[in-house]
N, C-alpha and C positions, 0 to 999 in steps of 0.2 A: 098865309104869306110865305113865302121864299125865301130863306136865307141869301139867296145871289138869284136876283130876275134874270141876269145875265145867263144864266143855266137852263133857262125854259128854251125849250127848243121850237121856234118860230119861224127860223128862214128854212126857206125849203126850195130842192134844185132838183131840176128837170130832168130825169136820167131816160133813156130811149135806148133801148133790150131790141135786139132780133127775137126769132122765137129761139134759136139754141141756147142764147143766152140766159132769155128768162127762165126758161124750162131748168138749166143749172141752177141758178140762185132760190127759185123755186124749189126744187128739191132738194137741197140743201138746208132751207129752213124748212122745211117740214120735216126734213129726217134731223135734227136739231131739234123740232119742235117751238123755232119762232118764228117772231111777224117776216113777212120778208124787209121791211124797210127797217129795221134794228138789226138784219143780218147786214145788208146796203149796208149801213151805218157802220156799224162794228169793221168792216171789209175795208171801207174808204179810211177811219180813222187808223187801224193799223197801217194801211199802206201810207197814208200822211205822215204817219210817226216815223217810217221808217225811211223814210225821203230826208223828212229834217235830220234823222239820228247819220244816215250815209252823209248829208252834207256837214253835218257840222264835223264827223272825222276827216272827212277829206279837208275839212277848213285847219283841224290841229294838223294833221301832215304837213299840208304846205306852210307854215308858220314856225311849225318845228325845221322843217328844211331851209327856211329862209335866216333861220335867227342863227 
């Protein structure tokens, strides 16, 4: 059993590579030495992070110029 079933990784999304692309990500996880869909992974969740991490400073800027 699972401490958090919410943790099992079940949905899954459609990603669609050229070949220059795949060939990148491709050799990347092999010169790394992972799967490539946990390098995907790993790539998408820092870029998510750092989308929320820029909006939420620009939310304190404008809030701090407002107050």
């Amino acid at each position: 059993m699972y401490p958090d079933v919410k943790r099992i990784r079940t949905h899954r999304v459609m990603l669609r590579l050229d070949d220059y692309e795949h060939q990148l990500v491709t050799s990347i996880a092999n010169y790394q030495g992972e799967e490539l869909a946990v390098l995907v992974r790993q790539i998408v969740m820092r870029e998510a992070l750092a989308v929320v991490e820029a909006d939420d400073i620009n939310n304190d800027s404008v809030s701090r110029r407002s107050a």
